[in-house]
Backbone atoms as SQL, in Angstrom:
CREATE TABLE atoms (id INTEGER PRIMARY KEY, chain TEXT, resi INTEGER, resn TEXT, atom TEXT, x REAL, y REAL, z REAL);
INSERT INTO atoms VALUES
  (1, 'A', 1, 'UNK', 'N', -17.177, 22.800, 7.087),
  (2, 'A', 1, 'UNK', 'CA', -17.179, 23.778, 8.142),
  (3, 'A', 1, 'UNK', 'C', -18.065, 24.969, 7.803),
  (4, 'A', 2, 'UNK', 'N', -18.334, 25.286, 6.569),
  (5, 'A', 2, 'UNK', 'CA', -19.065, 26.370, 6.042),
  (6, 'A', 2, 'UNK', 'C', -20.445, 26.296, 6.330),
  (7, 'A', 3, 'UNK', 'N', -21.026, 25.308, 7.001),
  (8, 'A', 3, 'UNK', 'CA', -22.606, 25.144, 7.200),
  (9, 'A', 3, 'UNK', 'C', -22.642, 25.528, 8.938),
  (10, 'A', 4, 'UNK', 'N', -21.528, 24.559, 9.473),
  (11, 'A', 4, 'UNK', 'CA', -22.086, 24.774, 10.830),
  (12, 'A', 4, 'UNK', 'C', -21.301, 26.560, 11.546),
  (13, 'A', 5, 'UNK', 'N', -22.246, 26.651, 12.295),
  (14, 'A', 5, 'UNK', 'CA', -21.468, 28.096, 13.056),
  (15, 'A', 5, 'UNK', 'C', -20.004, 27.512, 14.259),
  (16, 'A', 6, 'UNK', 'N', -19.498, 28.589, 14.453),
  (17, 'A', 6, 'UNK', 'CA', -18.379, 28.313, 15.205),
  (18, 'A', 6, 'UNK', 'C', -18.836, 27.335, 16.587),
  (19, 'A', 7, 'UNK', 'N', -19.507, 28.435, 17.088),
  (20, 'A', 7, 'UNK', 'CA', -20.334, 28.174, 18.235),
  (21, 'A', 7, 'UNK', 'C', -20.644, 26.464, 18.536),
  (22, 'A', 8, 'UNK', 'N', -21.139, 25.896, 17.551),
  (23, 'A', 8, 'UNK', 'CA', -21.455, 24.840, 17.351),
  (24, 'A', 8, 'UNK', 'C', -20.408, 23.801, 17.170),
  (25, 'A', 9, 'UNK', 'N', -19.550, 24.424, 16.242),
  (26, 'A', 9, 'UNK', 'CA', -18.368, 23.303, 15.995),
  (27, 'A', 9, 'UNK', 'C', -17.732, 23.153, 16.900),
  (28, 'A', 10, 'UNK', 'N', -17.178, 24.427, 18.190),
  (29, 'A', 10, 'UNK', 'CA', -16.528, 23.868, 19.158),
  (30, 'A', 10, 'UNK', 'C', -17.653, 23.488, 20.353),
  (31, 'A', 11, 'UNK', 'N', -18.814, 23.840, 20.891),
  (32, 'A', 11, 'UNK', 'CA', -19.190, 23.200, 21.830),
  (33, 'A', 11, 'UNK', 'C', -20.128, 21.968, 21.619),
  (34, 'A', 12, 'UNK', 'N', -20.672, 21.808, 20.188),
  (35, 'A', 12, 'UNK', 'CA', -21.058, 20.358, 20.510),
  (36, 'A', 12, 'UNK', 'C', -22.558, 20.221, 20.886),
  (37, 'A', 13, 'UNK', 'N', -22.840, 18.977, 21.059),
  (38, 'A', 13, 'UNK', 'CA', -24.384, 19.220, 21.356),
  (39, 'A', 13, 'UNK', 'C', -25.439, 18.947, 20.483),
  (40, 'A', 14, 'UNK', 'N', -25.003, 18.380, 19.326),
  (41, 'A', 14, 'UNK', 'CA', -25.924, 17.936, 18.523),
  (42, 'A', 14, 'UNK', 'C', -25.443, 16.323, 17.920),
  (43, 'A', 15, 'UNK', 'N', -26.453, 15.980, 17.266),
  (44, 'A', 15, 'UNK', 'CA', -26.093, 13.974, 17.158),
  (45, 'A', 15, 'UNK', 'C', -24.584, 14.286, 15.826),
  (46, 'A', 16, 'UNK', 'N', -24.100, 13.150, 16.604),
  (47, 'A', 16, 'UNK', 'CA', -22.856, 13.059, 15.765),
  (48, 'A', 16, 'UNK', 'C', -21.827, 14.206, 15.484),
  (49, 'A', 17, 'UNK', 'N', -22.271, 14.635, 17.100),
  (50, 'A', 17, 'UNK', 'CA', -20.868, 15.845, 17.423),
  (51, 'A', 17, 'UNK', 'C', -19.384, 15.235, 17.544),
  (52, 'A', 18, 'UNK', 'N', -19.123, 14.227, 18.004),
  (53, 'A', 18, 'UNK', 'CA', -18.247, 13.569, 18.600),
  (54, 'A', 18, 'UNK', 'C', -17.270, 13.347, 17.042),
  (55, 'A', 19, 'UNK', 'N', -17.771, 13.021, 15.996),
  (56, 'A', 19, 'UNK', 'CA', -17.230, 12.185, 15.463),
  (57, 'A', 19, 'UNK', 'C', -16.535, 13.332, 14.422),
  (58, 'A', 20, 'UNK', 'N', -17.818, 14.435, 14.036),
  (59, 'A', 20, 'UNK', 'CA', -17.096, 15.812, 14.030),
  (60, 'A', 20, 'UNK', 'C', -16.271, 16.568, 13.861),
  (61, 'A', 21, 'UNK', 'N', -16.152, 16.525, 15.168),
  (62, 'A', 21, 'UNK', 'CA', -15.381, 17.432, 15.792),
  (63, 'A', 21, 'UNK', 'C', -13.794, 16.631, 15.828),
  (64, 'A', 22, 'UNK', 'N', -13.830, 15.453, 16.150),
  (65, 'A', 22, 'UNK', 'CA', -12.433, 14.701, 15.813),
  (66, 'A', 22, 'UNK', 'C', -12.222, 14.881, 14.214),
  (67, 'A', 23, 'UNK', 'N', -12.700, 14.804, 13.080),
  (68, 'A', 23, 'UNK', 'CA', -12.953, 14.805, 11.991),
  (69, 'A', 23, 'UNK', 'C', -12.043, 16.526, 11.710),
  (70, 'A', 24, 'UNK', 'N', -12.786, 17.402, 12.011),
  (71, 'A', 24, 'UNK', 'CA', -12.064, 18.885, 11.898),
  (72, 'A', 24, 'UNK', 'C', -10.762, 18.950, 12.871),
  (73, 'A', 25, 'UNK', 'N', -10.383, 18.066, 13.927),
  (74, 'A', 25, 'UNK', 'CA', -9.382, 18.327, 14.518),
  (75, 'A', 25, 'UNK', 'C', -8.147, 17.434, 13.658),
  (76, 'A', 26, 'UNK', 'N', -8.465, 16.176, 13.155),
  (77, 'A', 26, 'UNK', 'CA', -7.102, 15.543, 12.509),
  (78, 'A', 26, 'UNK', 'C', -8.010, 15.631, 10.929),
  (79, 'A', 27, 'UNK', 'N', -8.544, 15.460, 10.932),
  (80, 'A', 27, 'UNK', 'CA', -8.676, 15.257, 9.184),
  (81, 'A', 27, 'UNK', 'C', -9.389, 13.699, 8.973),
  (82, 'A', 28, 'UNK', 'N', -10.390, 13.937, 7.544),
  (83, 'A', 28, 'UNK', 'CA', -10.862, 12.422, 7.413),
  (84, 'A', 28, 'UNK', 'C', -10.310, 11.144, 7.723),
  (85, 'A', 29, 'UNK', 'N', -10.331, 10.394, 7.735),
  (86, 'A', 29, 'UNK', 'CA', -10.189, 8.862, 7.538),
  (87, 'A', 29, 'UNK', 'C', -9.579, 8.694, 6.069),
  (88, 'A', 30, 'UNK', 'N', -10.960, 8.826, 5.349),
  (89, 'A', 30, 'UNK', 'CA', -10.873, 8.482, 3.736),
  (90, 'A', 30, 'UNK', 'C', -11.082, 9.850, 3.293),
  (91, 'A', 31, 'UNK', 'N', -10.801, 9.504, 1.943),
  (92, 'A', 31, 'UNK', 'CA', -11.254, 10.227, 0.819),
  (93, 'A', 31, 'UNK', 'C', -12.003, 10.068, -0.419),
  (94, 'A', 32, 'UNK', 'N', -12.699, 10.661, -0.866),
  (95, 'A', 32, 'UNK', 'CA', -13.321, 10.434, -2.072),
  (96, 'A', 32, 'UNK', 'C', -12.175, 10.602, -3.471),
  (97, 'A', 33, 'UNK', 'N', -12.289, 9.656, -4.333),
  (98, 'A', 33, 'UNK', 'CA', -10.857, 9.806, -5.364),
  (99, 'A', 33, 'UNK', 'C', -11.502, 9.043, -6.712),
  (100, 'A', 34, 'UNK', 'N', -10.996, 9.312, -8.030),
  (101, 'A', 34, 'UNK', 'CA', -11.400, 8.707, -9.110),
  (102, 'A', 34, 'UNK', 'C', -10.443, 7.254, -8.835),
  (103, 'A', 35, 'UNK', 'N', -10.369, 6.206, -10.022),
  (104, 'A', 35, 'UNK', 'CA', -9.778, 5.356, -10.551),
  (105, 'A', 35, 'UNK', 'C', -9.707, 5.224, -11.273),
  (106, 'A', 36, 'UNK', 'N', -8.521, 5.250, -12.213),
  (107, 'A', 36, 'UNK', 'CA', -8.467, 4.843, -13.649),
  (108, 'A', 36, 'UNK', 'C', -7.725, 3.327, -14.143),
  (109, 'A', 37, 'UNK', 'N', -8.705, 2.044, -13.763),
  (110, 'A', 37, 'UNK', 'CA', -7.835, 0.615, -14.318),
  (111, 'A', 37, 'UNK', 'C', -7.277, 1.152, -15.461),
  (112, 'A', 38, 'UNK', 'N', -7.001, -0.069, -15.334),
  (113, 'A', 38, 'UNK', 'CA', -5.388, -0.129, -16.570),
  (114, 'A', 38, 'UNK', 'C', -6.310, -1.279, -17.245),
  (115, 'A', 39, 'UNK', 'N', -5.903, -1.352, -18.957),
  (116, 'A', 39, 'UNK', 'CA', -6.998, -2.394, -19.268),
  (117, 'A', 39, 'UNK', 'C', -8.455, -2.014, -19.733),
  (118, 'A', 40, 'UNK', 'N', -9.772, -2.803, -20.214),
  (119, 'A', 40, 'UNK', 'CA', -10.480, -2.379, -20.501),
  (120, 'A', 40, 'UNK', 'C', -11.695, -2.860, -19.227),
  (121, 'A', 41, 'UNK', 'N', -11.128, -3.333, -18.816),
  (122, 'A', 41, 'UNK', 'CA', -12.373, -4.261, -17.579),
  (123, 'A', 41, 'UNK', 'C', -12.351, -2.615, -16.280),
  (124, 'A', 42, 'UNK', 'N', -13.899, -2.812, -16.718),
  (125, 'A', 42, 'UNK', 'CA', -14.492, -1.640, -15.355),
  (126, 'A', 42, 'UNK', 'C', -14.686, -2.021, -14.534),
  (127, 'A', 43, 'UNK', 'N', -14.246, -1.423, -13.195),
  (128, 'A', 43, 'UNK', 'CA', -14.787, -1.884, -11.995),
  (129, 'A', 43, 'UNK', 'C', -16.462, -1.382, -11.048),
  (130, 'A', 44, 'UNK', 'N', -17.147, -1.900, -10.471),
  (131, 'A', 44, 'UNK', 'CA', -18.086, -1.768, -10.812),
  (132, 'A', 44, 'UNK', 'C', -18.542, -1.590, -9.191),
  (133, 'A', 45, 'UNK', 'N', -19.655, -0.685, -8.519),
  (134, 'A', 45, 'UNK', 'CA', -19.667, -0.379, -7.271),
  (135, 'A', 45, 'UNK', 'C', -19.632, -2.018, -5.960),
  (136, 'A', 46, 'UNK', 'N', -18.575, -1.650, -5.324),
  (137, 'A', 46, 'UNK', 'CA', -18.246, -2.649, -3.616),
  (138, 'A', 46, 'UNK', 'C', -17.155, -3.594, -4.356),
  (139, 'A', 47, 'UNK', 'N', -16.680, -3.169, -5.697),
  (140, 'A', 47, 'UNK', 'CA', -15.379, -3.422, -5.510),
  (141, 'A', 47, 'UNK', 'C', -14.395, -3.196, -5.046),
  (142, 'A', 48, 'UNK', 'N', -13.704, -4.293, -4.094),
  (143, 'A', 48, 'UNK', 'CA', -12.463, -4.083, -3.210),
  (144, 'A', 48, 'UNK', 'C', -11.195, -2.906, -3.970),
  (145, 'A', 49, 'UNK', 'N', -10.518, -1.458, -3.139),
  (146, 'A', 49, 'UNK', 'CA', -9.319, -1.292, -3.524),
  (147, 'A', 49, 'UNK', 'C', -8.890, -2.017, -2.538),
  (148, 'A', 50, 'UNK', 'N', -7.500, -2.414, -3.348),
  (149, 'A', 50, 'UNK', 'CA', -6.186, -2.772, -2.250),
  (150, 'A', 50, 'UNK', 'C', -5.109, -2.348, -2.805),
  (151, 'A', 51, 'UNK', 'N', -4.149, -2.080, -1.965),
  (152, 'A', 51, 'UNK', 'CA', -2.522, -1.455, -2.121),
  (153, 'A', 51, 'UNK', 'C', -2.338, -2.650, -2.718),
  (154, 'A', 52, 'UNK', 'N', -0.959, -2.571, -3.578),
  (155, 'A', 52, 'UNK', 'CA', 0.254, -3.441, -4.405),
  (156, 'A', 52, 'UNK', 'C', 0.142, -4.294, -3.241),
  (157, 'A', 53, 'UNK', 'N', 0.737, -4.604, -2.017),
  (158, 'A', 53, 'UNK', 'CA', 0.836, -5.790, -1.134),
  (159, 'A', 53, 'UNK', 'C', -0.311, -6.411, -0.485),
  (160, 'A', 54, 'UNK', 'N', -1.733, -5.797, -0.727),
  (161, 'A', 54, 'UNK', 'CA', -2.508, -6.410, -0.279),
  (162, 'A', 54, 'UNK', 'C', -3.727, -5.941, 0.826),
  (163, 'A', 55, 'UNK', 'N', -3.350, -4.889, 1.127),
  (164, 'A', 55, 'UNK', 'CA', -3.643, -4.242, 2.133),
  (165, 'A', 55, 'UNK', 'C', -4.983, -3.212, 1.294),
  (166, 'A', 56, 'UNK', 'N', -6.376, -3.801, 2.349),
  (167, 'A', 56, 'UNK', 'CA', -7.536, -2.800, 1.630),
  (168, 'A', 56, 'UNK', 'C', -7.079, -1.460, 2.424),
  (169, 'A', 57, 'UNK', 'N', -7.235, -1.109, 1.175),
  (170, 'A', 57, 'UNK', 'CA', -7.473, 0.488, 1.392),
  (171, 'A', 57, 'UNK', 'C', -8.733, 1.297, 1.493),
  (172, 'A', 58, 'UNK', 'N', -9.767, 0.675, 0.943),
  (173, 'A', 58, 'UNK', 'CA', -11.631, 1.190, 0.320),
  (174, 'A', 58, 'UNK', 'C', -11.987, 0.413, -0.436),
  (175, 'A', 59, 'UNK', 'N', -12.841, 0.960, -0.973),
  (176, 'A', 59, 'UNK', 'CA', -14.626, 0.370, -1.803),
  (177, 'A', 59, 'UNK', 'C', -14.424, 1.767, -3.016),
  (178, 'A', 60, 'UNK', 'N', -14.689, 0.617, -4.331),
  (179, 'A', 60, 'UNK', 'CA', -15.447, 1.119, -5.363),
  (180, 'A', 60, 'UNK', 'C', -16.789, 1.684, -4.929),
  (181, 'A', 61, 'UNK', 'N', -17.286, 2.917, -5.382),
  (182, 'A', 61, 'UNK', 'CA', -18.977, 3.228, -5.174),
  (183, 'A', 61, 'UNK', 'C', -19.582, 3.068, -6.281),
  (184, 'A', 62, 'UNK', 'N', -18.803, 3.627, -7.475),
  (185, 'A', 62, 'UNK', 'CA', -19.412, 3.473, -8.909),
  (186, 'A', 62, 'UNK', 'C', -18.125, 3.496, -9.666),
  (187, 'A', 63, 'UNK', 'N', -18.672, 3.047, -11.033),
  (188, 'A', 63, 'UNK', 'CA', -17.685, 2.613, -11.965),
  (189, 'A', 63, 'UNK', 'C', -18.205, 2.211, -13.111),
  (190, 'A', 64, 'UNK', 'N', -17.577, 2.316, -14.348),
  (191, 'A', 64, 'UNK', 'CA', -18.349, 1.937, -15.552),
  (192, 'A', 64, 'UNK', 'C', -17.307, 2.510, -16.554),
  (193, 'A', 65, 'UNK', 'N', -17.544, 2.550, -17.816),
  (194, 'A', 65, 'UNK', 'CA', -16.877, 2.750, -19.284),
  (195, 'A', 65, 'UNK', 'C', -17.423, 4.610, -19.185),
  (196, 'A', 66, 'UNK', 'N', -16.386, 4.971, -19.232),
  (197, 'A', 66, 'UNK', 'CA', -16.697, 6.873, -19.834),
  (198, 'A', 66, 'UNK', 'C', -16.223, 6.551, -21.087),
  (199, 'A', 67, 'UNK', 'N', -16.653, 7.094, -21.910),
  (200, 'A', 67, 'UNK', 'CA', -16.863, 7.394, -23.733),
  (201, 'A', 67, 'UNK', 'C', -15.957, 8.735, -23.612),
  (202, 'A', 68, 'UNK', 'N', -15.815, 9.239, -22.528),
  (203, 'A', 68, 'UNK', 'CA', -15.103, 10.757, -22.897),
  (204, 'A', 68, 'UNK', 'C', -13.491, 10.397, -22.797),
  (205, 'A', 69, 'UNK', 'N', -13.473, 9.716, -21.950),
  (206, 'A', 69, 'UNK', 'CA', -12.131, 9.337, -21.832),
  (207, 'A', 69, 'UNK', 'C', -11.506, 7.733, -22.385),
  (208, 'A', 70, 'UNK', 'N', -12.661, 7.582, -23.494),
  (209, 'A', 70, 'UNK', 'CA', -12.202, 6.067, -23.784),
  (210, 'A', 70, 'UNK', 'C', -11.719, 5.194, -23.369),
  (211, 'A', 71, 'UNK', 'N', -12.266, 5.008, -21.852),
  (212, 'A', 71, 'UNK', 'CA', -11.888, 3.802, -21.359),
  (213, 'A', 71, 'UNK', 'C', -12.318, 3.764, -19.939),
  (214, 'A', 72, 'UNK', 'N', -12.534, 2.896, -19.051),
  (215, 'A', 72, 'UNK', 'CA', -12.639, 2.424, -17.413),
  (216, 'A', 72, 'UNK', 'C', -12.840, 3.208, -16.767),
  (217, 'A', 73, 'UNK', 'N', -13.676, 3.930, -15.709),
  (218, 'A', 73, 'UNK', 'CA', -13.581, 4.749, -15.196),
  (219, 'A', 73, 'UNK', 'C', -14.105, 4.502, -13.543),
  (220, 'A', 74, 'UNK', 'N', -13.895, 5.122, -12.142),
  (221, 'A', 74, 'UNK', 'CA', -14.490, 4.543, -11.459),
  (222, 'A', 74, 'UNK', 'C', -14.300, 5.830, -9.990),
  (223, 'A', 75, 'UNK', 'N', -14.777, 5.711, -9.244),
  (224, 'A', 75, 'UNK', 'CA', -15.261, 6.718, -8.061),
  (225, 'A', 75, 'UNK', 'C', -14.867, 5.627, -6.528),
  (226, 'A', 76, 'UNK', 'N', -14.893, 6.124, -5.866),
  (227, 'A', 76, 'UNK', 'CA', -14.364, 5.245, -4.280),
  (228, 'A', 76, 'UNK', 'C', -13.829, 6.431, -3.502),
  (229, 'A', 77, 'UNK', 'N', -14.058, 5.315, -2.481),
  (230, 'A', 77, 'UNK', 'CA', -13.330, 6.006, -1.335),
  (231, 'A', 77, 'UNK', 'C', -12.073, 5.243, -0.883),
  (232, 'A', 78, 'UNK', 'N', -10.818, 5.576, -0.507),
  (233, 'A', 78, 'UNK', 'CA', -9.604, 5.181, -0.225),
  (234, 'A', 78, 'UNK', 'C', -8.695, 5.518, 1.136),
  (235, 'A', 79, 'UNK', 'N', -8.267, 4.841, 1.961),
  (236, 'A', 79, 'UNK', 'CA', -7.944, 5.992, 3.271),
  (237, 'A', 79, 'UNK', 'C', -6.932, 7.147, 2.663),
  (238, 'A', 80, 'UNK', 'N', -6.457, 8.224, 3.680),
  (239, 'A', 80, 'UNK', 'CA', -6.574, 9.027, 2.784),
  (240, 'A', 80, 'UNK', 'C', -5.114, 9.587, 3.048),
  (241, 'A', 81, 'UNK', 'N', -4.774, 8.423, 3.542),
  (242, 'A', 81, 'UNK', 'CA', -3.213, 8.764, 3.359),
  (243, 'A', 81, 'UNK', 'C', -2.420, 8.064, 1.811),
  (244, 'A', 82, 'UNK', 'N', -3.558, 7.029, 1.405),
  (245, 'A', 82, 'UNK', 'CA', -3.280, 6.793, -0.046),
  (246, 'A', 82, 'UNK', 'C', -4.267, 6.894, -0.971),
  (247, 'A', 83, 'UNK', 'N', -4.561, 8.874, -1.089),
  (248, 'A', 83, 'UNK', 'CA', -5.375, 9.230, -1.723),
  (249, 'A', 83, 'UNK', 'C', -4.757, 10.008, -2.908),
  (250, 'A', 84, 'UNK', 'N', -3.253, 10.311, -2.950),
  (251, 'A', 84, 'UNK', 'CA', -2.713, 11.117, -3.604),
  (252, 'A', 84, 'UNK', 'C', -2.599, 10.663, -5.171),
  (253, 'A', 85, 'UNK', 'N', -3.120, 11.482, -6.286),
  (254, 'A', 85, 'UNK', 'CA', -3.159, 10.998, -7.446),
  (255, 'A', 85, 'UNK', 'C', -2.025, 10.953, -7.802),
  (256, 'A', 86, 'UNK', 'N', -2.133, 9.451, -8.667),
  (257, 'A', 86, 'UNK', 'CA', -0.704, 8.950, -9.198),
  (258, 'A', 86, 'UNK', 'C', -0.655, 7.741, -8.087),
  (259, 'A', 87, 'UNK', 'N', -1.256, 7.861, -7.180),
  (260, 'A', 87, 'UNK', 'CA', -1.296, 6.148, -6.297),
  (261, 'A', 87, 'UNK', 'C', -1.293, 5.049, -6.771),
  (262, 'A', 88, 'UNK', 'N', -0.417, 3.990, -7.546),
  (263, 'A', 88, 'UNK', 'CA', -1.113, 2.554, -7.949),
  (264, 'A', 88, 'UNK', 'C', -1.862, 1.793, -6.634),
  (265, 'A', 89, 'UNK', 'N', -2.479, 1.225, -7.078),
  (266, 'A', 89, 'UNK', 'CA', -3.814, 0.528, -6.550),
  (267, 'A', 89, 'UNK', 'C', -3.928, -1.243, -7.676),
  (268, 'A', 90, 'UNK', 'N', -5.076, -1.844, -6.910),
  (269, 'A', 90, 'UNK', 'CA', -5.136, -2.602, -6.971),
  (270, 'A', 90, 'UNK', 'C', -6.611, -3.180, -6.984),
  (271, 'A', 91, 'UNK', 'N', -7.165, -3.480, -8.336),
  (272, 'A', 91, 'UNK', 'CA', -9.056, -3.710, -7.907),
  (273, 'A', 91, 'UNK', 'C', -9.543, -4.938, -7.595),
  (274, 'A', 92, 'UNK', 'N', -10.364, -5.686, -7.071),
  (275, 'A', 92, 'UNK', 'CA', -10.580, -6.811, -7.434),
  (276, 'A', 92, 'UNK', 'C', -11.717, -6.965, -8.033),
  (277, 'A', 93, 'UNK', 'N', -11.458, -7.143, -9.529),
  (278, 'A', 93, 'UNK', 'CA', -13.026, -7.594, -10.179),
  (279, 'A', 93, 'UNK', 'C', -12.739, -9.352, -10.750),
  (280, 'A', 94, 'UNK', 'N', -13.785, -9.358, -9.857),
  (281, 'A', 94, 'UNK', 'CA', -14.203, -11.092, -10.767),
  (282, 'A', 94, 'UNK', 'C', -12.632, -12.070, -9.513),
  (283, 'A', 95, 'UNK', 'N', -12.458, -11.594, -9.023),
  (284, 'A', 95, 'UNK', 'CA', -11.564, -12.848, -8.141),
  (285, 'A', 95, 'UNK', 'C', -10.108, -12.079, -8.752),
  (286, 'A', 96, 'UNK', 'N', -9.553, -11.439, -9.714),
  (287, 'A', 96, 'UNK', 'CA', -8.625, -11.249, -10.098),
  (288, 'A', 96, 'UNK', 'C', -8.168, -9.374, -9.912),
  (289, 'A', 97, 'UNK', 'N', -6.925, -9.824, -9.527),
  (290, 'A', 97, 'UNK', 'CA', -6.806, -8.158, -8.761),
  (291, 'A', 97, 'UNK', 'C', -6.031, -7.706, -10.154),
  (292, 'A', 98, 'UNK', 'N', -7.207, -6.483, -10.355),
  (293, 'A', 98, 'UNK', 'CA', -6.608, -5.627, -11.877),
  (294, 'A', 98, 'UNK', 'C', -5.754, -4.432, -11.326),
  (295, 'A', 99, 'UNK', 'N', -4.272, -3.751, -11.978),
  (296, 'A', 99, 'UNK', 'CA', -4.115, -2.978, -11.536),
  (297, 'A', 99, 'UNK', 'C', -4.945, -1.234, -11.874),
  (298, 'A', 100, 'UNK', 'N', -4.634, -0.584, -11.204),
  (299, 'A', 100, 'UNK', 'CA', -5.053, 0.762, -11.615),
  (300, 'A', 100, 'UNK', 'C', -4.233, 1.803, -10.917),
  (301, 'A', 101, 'UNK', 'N', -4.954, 3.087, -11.327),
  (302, 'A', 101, 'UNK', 'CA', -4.006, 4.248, -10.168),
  (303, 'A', 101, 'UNK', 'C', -5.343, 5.524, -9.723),
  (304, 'A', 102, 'UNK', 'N', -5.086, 6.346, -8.452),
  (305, 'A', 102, 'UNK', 'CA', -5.468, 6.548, -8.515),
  (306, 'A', 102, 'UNK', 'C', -5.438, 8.499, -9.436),
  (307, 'A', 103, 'UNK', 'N', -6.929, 8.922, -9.554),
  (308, 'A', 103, 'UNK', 'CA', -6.784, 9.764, -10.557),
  (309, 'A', 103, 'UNK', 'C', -7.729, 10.849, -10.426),
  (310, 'A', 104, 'UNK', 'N', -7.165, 12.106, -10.899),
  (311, 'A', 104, 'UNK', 'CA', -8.310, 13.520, -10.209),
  (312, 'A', 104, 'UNK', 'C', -8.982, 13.238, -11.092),
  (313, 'A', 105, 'UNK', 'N', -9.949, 14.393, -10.491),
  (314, 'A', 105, 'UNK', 'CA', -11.712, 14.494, -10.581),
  (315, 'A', 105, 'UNK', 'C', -11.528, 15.863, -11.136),
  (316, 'A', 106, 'UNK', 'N', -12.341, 16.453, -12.028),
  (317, 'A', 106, 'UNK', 'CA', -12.917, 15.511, -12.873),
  (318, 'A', 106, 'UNK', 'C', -12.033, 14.760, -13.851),
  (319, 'A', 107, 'UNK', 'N', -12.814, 14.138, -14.120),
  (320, 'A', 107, 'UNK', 'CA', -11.903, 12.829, -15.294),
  (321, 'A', 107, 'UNK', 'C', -11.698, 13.853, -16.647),
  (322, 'A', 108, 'UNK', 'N', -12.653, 14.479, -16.755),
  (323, 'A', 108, 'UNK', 'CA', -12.308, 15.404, -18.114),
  (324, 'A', 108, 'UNK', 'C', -12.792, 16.710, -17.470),
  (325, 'A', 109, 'UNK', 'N', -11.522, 17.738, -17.863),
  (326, 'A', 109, 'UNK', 'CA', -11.673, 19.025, -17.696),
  (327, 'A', 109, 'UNK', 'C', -12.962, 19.868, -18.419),
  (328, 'A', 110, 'UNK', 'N', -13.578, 20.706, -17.049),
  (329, 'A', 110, 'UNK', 'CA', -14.581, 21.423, -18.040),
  (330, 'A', 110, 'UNK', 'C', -14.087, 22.438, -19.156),
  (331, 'A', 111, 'UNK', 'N', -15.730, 22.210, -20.231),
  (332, 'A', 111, 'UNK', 'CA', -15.255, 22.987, -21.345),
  (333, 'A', 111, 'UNK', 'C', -15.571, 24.487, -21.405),
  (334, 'A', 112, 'UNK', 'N', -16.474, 24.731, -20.437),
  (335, 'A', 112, 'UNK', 'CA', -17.031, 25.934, -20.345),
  (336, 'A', 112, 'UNK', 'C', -16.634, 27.135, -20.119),
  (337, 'A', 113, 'UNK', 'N', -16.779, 28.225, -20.149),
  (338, 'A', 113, 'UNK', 'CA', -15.958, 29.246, -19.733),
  (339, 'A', 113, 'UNK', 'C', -17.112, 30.854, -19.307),
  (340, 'A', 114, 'UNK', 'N', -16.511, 31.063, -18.384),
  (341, 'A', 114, 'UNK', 'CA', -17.490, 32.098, -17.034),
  (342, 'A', 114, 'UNK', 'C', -17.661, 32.888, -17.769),
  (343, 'A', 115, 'UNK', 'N', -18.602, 33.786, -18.511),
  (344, 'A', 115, 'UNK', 'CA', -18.890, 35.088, -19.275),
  (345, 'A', 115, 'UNK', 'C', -19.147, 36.229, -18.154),
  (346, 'A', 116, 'UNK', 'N', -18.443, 37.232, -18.189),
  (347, 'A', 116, 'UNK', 'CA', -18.963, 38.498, -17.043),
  (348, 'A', 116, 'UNK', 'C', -20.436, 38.847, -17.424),
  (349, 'A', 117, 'UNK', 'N', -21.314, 38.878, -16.974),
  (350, 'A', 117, 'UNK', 'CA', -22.525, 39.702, -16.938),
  (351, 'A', 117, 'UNK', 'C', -22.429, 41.294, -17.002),
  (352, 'A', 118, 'UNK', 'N', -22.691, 41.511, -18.131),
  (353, 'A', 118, 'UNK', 'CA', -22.973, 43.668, -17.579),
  (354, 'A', 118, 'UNK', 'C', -24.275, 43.968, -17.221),
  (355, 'A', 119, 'UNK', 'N', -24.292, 45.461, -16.920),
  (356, 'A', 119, 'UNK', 'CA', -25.459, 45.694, -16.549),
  (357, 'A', 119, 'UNK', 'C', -26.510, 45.656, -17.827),
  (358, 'A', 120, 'UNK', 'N', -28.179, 44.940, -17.814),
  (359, 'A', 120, 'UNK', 'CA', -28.344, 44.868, -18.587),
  (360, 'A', 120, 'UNK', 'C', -28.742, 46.406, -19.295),
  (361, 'A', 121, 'UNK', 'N', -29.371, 46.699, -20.296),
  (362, 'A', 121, 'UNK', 'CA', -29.568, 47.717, -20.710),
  (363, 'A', 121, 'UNK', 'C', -30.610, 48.587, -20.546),
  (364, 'A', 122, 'UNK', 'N', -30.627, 49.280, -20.039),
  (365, 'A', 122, 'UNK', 'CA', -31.968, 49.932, -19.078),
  (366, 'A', 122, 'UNK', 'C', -33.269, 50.411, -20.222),
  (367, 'A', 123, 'UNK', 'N', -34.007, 51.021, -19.751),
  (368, 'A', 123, 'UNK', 'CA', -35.620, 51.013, -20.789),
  (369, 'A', 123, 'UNK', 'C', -34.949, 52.765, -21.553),
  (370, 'A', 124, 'UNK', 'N', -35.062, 52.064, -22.575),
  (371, 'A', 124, 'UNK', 'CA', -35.205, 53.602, -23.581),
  (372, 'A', 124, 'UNK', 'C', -36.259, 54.461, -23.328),
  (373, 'A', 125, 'UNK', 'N', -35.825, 55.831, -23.847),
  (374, 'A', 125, 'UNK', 'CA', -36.916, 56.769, -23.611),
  (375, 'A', 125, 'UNK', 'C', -37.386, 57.484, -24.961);
């Protein structure tokens, strides 16, 4: 909402107003969410999620081994009423549905930390 002006968001009028504007009135579809399998097998991007009974939920986009977190790691989108971390899930790599759950972003907390700026030090005389 921070890009478009008001003006715009409620009257519309540009390509792919429609879809929008329903979008800001109920809320996404999906969501963007990590995955963390269970196991060492990564899942790897247009791998199927599915719920415990079967039911797709989304698509892997990317996925691979993080070294930071020693082990599986993976990105998707999920609808987004089962986007809440701590979701078990269900992947399918290779014909065989691995379990997993889903898991916040980032996968590892940053290490960094905000330093205040002062004023710098003005020209000696």
């Amino acid at each position: 909402m921070w890009s478009m002006q008001k003006r715009r968001r409620t009257e519309g009028g540009f390509p792919g107003a429609k879809r929008i504007q329903d979008e800001l009135a109920s809320g996404p579809t999906r969501r963007r969410v990590g995955i963390r399998p269970d196991g060492r097998a990564p899942a790897r991007e247009g791998t199927e999620v599915l719920a415990l009974l079967g039911d797709r939920l989304g698509v892997v986009t990317s996925g691979g081994f993080g070294p930071s977190v020693n082990g599986p790691i993976a990105m998707g989108y999920v609808a987004a009423d089962r986007a809440a971390v701590g979701t078990p899930v269900n992947l399918m790599v290779r014909g065989k549905a691995l379990s997993a759950a889903v898991a916040p972003l980032p996968f590892v907390p940053h290490r960094y930390v905000r330093k205040e700026v002062s004023d710098p030090p003005g020209p000696t005389s």
